[in-house]
N, CA, C and O atoms as CSV, one atom per row, in Angstrom:
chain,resi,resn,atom,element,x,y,z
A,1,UNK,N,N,17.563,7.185,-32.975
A,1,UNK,CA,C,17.018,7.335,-31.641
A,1,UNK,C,C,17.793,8.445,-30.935
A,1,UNK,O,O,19.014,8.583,-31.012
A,2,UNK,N,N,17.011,9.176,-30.282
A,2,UNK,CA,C,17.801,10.127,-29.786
A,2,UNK,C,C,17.955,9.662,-27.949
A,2,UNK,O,O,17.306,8.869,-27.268
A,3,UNK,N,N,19.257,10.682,-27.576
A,3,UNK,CA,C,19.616,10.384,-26.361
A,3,UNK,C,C,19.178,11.603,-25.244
A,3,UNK,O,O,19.364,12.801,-25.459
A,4,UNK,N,N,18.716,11.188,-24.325
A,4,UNK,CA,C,18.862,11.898,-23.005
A,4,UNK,C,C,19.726,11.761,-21.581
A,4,UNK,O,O,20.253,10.743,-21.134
A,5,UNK,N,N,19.707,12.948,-21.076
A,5,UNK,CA,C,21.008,12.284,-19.727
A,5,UNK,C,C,20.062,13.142,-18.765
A,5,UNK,O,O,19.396,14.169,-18.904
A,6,UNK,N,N,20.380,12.003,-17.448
A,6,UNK,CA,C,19.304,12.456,-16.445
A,6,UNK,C,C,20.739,12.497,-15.159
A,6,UNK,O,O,21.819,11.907,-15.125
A,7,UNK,N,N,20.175,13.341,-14.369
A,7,UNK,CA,C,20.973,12.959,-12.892
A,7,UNK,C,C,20.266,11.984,-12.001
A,7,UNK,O,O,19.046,11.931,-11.843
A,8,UNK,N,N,21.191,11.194,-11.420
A,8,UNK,CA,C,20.930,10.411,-10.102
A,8,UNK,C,C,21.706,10.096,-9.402
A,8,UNK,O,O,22.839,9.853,-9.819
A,9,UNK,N,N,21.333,9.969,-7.892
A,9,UNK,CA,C,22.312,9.744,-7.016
A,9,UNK,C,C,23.495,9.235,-6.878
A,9,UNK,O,O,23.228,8.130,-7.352
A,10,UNK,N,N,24.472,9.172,-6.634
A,10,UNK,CA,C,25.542,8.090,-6.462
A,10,UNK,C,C,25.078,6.594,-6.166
A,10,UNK,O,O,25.097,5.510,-6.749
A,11,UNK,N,N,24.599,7.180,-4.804
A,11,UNK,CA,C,24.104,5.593,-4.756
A,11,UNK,C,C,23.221,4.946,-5.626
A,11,UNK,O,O,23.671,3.803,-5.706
A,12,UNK,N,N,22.331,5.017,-6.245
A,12,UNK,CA,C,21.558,4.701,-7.243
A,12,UNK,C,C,22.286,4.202,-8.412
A,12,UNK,O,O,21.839,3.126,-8.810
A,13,UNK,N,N,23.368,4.708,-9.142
A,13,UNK,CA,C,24.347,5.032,-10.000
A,13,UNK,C,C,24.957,3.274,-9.417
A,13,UNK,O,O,24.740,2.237,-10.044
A,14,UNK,N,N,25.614,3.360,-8.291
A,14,UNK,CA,C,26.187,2.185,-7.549
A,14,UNK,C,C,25.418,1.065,-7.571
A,14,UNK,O,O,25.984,0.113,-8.109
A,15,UNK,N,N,24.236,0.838,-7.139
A,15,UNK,CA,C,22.762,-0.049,-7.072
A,15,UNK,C,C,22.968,-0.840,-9.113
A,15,UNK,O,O,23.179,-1.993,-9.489
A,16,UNK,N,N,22.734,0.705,-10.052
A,16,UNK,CA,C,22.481,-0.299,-11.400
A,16,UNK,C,C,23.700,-0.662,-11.180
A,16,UNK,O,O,23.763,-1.812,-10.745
A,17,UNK,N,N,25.153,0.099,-11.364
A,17,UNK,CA,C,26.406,-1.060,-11.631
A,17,UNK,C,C,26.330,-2.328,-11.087
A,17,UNK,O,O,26.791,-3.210,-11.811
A,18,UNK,N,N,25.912,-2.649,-10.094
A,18,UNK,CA,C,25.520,-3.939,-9.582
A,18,UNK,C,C,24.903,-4.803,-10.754
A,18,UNK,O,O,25.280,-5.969,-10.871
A,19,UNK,N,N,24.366,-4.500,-11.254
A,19,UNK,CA,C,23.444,-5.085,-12.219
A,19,UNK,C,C,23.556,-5.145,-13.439
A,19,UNK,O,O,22.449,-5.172,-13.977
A,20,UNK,N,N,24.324,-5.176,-14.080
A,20,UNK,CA,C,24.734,-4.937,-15.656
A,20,UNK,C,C,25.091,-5.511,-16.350
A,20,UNK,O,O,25.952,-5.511,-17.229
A,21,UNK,N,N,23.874,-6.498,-15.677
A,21,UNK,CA,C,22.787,-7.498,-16.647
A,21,UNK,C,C,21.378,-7.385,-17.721
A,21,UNK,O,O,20.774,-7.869,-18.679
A,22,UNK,N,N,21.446,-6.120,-16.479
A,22,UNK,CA,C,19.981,-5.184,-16.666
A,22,UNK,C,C,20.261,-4.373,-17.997
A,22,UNK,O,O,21.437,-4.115,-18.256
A,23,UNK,N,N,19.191,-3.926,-18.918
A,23,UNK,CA,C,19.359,-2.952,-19.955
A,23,UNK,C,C,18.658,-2.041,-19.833
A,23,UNK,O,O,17.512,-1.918,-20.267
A,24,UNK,N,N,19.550,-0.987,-18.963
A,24,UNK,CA,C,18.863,0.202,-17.918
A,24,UNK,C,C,18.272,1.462,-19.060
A,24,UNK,O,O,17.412,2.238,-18.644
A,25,UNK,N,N,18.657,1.562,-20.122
A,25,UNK,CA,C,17.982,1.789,-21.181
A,25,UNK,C,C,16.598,1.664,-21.500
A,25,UNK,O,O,15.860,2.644,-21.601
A,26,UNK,N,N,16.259,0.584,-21.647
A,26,UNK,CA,C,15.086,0.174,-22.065
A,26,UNK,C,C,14.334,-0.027,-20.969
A,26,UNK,O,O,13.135,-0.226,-21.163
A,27,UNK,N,N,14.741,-0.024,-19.854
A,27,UNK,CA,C,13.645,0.123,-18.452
A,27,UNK,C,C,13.030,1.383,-18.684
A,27,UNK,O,O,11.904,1.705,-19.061
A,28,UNK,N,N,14.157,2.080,-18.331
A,28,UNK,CA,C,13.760,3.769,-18.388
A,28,UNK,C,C,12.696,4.267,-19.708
A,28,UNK,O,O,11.633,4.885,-19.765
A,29,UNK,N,N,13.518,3.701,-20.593
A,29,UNK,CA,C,12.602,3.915,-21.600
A,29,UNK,C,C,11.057,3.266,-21.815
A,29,UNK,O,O,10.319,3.804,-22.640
A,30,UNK,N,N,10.695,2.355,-21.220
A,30,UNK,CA,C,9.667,1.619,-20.731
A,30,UNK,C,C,8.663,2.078,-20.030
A,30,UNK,O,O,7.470,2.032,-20.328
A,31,UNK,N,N,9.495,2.830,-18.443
A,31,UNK,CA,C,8.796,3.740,-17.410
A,31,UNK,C,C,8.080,4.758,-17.921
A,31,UNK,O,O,6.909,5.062,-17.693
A,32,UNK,N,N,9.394,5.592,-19.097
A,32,UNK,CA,C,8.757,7.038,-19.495
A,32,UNK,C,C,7.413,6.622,-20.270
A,32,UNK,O,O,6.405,7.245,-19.936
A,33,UNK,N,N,7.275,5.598,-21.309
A,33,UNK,CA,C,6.254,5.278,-22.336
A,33,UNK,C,C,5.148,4.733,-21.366
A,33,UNK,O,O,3.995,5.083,-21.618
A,34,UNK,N,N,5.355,3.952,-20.333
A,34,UNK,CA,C,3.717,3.670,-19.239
A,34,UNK,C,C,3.674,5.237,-19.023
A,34,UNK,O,O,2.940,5.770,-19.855
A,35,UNK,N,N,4.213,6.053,-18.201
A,35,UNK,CA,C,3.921,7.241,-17.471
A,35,UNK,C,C,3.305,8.375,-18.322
A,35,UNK,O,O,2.439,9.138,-17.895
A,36,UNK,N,N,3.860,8.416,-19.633
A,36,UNK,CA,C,3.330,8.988,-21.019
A,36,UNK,C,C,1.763,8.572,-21.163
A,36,UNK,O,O,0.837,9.383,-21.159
A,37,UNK,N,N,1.648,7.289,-21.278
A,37,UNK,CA,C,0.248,6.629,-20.945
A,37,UNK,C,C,-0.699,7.277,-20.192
A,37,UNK,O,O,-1.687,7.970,-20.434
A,38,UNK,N,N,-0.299,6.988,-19.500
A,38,UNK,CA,C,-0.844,7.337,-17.955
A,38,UNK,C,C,-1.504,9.097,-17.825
A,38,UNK,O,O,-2.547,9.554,-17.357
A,39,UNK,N,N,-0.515,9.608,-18.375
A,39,UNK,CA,C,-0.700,10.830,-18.732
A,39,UNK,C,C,-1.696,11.436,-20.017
A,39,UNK,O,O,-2.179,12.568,-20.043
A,40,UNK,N,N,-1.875,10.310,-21.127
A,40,UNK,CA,C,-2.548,10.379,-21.970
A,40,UNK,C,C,-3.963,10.125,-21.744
A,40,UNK,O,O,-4.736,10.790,-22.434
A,41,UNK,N,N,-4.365,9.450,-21.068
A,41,UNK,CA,C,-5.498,9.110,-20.165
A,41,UNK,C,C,-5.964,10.452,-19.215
A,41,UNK,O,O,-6.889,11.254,-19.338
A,42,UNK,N,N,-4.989,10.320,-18.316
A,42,UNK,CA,C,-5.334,11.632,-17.610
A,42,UNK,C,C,-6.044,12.423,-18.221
A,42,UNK,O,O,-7.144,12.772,-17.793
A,43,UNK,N,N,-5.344,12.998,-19.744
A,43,UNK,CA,C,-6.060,14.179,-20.514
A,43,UNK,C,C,-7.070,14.262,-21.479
A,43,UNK,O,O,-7.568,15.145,-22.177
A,44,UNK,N,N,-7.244,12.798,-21.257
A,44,UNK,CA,C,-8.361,12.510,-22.231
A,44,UNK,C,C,-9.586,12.388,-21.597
A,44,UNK,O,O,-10.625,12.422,-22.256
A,45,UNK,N,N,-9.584,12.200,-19.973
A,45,UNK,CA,C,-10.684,12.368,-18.996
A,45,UNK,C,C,-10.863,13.758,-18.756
A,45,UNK,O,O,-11.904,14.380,-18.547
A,46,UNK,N,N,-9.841,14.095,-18.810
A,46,UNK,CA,C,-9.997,16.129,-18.267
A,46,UNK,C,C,-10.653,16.628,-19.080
A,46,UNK,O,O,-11.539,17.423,-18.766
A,47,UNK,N,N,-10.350,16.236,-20.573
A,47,UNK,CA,C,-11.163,16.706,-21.280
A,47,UNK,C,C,-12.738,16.361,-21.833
A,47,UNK,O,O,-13.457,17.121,-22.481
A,48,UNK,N,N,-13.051,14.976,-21.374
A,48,UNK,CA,C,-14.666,14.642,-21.007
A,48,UNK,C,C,-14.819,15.762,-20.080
A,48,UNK,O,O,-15.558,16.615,-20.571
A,49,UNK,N,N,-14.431,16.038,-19.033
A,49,UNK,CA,C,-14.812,16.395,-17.725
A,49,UNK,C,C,-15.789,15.796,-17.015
A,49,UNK,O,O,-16.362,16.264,-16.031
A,50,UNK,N,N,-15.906,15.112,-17.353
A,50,UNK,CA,C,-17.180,13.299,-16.353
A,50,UNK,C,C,-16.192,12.416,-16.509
A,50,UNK,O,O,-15.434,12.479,-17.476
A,51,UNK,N,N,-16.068,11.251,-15.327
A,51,UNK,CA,C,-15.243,9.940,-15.473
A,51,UNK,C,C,-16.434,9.214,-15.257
A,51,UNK,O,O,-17.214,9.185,-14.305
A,52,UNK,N,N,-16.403,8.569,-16.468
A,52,UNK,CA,C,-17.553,7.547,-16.444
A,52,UNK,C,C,-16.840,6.193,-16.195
A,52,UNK,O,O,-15.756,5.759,-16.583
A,53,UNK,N,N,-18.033,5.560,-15.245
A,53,UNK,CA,C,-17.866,3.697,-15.530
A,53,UNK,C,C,-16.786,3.193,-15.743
A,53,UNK,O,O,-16.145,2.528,-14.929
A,54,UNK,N,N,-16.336,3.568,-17.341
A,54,UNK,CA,C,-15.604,3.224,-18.457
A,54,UNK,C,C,-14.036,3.759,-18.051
A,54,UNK,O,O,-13.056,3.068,-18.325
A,55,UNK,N,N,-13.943,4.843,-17.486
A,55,UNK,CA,C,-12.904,5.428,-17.423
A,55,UNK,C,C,-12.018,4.954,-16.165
A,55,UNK,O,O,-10.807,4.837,-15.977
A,56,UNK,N,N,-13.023,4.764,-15.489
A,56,UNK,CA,C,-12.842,4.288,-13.753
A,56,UNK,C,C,-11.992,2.852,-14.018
A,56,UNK,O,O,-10.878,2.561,-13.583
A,57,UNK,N,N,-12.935,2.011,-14.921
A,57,UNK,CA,C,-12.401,0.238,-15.118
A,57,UNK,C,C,-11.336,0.621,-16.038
A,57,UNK,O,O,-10.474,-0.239,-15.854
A,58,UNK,N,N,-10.855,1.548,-17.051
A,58,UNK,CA,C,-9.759,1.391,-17.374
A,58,UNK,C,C,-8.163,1.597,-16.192
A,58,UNK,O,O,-7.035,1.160,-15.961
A,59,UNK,N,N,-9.161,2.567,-15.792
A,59,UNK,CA,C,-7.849,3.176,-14.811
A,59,UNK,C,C,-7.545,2.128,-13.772
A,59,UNK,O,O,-6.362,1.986,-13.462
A,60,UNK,N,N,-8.204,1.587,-13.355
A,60,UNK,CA,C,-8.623,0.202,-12.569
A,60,UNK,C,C,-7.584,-0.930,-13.237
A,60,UNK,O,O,-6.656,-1.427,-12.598
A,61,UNK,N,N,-7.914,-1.272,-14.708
A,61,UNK,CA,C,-7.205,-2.367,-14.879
A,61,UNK,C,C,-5.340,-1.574,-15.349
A,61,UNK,O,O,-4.340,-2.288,-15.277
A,62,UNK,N,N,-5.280,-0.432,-15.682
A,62,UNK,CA,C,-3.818,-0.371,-15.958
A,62,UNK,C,C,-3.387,0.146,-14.498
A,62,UNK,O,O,-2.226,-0.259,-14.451
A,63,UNK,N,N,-3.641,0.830,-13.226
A,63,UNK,CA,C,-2.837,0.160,-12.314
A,63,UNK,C,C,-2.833,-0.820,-11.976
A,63,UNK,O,O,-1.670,-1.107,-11.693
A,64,UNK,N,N,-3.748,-1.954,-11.729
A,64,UNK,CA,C,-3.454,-3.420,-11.374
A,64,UNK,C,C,-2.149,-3.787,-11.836
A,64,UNK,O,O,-1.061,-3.869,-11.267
A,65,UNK,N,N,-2.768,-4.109,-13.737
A,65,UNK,CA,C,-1.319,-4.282,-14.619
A,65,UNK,C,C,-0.212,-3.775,-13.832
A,65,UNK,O,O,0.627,-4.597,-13.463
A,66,UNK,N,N,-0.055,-2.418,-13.479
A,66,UNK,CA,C,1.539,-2.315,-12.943
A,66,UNK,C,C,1.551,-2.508,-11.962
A,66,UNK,O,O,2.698,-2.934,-11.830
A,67,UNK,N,N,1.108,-2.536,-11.009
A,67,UNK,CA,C,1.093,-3.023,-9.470
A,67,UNK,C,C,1.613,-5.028,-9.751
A,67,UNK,O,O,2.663,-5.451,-9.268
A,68,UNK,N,N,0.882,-5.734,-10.379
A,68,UNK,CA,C,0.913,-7.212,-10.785
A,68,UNK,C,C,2.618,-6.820,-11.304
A,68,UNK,O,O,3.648,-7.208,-10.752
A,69,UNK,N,N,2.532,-6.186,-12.183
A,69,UNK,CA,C,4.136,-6.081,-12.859
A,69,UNK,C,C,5.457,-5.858,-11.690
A,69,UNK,O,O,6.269,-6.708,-11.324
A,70,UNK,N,N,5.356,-4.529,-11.298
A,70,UNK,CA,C,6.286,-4.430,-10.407
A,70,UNK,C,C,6.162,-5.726,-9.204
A,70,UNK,O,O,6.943,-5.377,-8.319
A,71,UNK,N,N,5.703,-6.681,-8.912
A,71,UNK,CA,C,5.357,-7.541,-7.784
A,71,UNK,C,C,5.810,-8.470,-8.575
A,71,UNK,O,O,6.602,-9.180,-7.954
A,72,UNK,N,N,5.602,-8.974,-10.248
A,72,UNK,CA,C,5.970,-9.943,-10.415
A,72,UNK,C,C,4.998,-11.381,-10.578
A,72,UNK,O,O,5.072,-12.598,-10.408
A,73,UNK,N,N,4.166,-10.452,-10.974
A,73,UNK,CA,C,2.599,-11.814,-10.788
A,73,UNK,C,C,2.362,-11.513,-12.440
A,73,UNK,O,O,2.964,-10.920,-13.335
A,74,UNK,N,N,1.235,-12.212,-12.301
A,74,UNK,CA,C,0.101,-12.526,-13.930
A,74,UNK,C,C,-0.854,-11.418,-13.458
A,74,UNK,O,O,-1.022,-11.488,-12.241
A,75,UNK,N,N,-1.352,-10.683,-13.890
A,75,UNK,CA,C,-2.418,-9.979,-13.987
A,75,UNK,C,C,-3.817,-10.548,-14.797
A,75,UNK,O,O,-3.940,-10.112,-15.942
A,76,UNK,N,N,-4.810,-11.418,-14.342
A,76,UNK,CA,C,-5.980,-11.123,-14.761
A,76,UNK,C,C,-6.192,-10.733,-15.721
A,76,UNK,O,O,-7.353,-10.477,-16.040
């Protein structure tokens, strides 16, 4: 597996030490692979160039999913 190093704030930096319980690793790595998603979609509509129906209810149900996620609920 390879490694990356990102900058962030001090305070932020301060916020995870609080927490290191958390496996700030695999969050991050989590975020980038939805947002990758997210992005994969994007370009797969750009390149229909029509958002059909289909495209709308997907996009529909994977923000819910993360909206339900970050909140902490069941998603439907």
């Amino acid at each position: 597996m390879a490694n990356i190093t990102l900058a962030i704030t001090e305070e932020l930096r301060e916020q995870l030490q609080r927490h290191k319980e958390v496996n700030w690793s695999a969050v991050i790595r989590n975020a980038l692979q939805e947002h990758l998603a997210r992005i994969k979609i994007a370009e797969a509509i750009a390149q229909k160039g029509k958002l059909t129906k289909k495209d709308a209810d997907e996009i529909s149900r994977i923000i819910n999913s993360n909206v339900a996620k970050k909140l902490g609920i069941k998603n439907k």
